[in-house]
LOBADREN-549528 format. One record per residue: residue number from 0; x, y, z of N, C-alpha, C, O in turn; chain. Coordinates in Angstrom, 1 decimal. Layout:
<sites>
+-----+--------+--------+--------+--------+--------+--------+--------+--------+--------+--------+--------+--------+---+
!   k !   n.px !   n.py !   n.pz !  ca.px !  ca.py !  ca.pz !   c.px !   c.py !   c.pz !   o.px !   o.py !   o.pz ! c !
+-----+--------+--------+--------+--------+--------+--------+--------+--------+--------+--------+--------+--------+---+
! NUM !      X !      Y !      Z !      X !      Y !      Z !      X !      Y !      Z !      X !      Y !      Z ! A !
...
+-----+--------+--------+--------+--------+--------+--------+--------+--------+--------+--------+--------+--------+---+
</sites>
This chain:
<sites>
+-----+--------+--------+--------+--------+--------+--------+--------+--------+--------+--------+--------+--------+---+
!   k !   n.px !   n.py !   n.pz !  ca.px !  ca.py !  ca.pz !   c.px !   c.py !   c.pz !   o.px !   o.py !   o.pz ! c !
+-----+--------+--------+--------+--------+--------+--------+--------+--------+--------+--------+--------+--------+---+
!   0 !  -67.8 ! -218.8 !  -42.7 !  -66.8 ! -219.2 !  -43.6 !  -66.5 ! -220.6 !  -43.7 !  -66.3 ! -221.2 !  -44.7 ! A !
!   1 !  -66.6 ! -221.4 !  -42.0 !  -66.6 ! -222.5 !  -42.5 !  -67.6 ! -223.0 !  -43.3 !  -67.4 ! -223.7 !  -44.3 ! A !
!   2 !  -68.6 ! -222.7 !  -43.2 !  -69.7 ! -223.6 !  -44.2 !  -69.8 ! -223.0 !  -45.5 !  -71.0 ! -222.9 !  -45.9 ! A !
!   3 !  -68.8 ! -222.6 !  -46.4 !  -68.8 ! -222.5 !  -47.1 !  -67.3 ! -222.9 !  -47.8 !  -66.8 ! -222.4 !  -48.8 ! A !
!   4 !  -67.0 ! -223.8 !  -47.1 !  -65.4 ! -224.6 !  -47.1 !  -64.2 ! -223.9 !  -47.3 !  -63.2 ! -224.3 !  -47.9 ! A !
!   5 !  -64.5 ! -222.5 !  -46.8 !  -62.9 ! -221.8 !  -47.4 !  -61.9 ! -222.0 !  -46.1 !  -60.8 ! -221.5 !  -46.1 ! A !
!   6 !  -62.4 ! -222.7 !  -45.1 !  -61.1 ! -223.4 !  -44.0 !  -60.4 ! -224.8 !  -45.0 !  -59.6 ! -225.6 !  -44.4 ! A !
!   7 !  -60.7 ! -224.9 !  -46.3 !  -60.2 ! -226.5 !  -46.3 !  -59.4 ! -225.8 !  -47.3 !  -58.7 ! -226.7 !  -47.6 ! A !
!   8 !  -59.0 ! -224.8 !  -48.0 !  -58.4 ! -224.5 !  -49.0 !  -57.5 ! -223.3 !  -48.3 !  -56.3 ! -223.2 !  -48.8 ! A !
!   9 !  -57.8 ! -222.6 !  -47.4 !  -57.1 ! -222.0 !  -46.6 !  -57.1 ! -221.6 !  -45.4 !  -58.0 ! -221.9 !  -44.7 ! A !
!  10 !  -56.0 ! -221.0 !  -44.9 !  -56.3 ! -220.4 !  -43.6 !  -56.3 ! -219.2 !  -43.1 !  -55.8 ! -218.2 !  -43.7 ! A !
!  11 !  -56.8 ! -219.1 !  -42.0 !  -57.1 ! -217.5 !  -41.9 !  -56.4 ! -216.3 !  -42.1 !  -56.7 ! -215.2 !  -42.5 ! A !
!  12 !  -55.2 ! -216.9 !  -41.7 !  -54.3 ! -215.6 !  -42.6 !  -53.8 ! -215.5 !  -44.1 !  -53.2 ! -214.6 !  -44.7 ! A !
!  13 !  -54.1 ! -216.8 !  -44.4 !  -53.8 ! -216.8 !  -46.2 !  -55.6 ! -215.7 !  -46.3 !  -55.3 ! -214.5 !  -46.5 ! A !
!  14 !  -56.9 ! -216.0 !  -46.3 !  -57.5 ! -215.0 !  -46.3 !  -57.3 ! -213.6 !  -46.0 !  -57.7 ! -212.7 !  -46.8 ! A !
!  15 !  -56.6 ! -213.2 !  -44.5 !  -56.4 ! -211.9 !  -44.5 !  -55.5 ! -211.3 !  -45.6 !  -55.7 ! -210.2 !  -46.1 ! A !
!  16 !  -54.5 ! -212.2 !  -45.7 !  -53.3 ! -211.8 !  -46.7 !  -53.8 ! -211.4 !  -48.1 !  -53.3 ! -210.5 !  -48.8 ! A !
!  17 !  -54.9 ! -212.4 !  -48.6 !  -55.7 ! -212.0 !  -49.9 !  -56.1 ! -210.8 !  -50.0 !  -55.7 ! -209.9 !  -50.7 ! A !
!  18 !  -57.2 ! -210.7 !  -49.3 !  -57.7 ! -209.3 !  -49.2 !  -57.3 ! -208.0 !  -48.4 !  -58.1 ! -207.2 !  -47.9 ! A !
!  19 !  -56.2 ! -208.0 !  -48.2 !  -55.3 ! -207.1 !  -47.3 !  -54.8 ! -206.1 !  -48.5 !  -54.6 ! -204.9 !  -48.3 ! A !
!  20 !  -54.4 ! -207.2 !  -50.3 !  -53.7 ! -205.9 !  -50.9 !  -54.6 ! -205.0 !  -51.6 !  -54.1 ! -204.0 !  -52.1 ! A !
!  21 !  -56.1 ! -205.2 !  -51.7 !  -56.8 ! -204.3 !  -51.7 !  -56.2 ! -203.0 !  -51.5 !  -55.6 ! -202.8 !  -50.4 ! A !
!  22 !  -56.4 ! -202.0 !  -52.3 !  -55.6 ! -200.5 !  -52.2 !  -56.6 ! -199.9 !  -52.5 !  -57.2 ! -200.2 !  -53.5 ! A !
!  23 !  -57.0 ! -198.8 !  -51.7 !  -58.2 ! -197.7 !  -51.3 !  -57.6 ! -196.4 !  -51.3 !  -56.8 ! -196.1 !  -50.4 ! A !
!  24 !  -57.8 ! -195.5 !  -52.4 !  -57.1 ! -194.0 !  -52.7 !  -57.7 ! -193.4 !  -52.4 !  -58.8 ! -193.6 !  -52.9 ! A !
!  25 !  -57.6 ! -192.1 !  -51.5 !  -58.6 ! -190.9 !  -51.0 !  -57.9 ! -189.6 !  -50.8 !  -57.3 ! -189.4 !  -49.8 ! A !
!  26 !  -57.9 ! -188.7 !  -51.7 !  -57.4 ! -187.4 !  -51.4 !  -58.1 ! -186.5 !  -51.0 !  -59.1 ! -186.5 !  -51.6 ! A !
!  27 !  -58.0 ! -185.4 !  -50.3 !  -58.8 ! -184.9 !  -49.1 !  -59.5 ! -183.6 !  -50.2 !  -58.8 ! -183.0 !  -50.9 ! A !
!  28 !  -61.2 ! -183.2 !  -50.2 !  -61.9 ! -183.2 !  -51.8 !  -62.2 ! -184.1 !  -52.4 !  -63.3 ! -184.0 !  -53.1 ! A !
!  29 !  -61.6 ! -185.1 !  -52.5 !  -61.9 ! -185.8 !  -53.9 !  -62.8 ! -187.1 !  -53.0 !  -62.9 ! -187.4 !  -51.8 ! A !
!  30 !  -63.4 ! -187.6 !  -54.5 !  -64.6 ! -189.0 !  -54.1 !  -63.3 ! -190.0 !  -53.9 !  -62.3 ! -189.7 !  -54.6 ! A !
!  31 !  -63.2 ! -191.0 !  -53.2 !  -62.4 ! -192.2 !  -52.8 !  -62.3 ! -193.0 !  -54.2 !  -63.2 ! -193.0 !  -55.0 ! A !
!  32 !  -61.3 ! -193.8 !  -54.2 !  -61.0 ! -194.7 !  -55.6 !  -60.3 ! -196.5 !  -55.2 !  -59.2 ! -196.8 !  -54.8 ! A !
!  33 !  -61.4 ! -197.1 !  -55.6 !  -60.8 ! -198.8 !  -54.9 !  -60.0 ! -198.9 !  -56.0 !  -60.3 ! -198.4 !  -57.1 ! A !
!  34 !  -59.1 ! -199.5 !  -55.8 !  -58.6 ! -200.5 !  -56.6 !  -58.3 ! -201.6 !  -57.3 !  -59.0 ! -202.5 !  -56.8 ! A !
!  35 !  -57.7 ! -202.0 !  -58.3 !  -59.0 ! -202.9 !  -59.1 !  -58.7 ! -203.9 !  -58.2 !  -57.8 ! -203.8 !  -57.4 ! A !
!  36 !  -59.5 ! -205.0 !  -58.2 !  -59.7 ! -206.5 !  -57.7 !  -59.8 ! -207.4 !  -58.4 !  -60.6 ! -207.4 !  -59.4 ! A !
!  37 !  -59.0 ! -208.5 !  -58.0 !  -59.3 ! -209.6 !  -59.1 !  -60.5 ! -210.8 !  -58.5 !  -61.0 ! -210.8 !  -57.4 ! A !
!  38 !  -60.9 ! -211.9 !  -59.8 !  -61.6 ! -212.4 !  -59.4 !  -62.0 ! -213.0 !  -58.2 !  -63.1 ! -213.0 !  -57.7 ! A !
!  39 !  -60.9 ! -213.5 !  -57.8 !  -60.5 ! -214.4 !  -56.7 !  -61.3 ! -213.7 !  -55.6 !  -62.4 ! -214.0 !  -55.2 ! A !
!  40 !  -60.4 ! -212.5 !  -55.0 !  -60.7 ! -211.7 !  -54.1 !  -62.6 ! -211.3 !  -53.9 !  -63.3 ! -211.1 !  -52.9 ! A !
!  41 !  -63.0 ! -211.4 !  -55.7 !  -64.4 ! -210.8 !  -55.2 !  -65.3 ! -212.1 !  -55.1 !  -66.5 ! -212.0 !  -54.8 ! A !
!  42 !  -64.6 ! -213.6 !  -55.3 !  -65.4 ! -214.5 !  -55.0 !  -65.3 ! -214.6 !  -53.2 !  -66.3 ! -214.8 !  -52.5 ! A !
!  43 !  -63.7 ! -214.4 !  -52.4 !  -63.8 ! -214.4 !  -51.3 !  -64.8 ! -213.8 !  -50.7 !  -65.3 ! -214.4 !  -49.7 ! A !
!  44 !  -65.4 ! -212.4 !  -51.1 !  -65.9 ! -211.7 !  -50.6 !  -67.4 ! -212.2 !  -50.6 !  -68.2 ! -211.6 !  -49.9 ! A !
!  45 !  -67.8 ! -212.9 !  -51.3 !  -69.2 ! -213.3 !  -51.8 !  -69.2 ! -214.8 !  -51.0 !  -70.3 ! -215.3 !  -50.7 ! A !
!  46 !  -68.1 ! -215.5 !  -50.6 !  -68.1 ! -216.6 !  -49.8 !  -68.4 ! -216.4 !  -48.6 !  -69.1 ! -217.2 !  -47.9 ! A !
!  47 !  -67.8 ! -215.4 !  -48.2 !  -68.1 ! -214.8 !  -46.7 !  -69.4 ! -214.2 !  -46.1 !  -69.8 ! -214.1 !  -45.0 ! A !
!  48 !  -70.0 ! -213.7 !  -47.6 !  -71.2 ! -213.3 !  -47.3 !  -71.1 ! -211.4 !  -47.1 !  -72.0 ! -210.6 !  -46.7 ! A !
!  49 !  -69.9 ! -211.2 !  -47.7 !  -69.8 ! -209.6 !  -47.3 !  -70.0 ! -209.0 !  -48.3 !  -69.4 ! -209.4 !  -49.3 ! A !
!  50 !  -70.9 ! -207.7 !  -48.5 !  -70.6 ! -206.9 !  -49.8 !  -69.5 ! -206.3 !  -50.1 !  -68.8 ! -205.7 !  -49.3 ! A !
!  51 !  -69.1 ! -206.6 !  -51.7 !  -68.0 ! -206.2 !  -52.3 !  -67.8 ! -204.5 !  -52.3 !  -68.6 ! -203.7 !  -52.9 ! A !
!  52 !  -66.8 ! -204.1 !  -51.8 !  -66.4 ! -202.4 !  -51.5 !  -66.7 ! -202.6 !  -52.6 !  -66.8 ! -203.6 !  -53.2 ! A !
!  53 !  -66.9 ! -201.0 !  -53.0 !  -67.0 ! -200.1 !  -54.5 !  -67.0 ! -198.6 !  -54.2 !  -67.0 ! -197.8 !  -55.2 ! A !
+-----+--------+--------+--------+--------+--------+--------+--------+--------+--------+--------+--------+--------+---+
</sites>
């Protein structure tokens, strides 16, 4: 994460805090349902290097 400068714009818990309100619906039967995400969030996720949930 550092080498991709997201320590200079934030810090580690402004990241956790970002992608923390991510909301994941699962009722017991049914297929699971993400919730939407905005851009921001799925650029974090592509900075980090993690694939974006779906």
């Amino acid at each position: 994460m550092d080498e991709q400068g997201l320590f200079k714009n934030y810090t580690m818990q402004e990241l956790l805090d970002e992608l923390d309100i991510i909301e994941w619906y699962q009722q017991p039967g049914k297929v699971h349902h993400l919730g939407e995400m905005t851009e921001k969030q799925k650029a974090l996720y592509q900075y980090m290097g993690v694939d974006i949930p779906s």
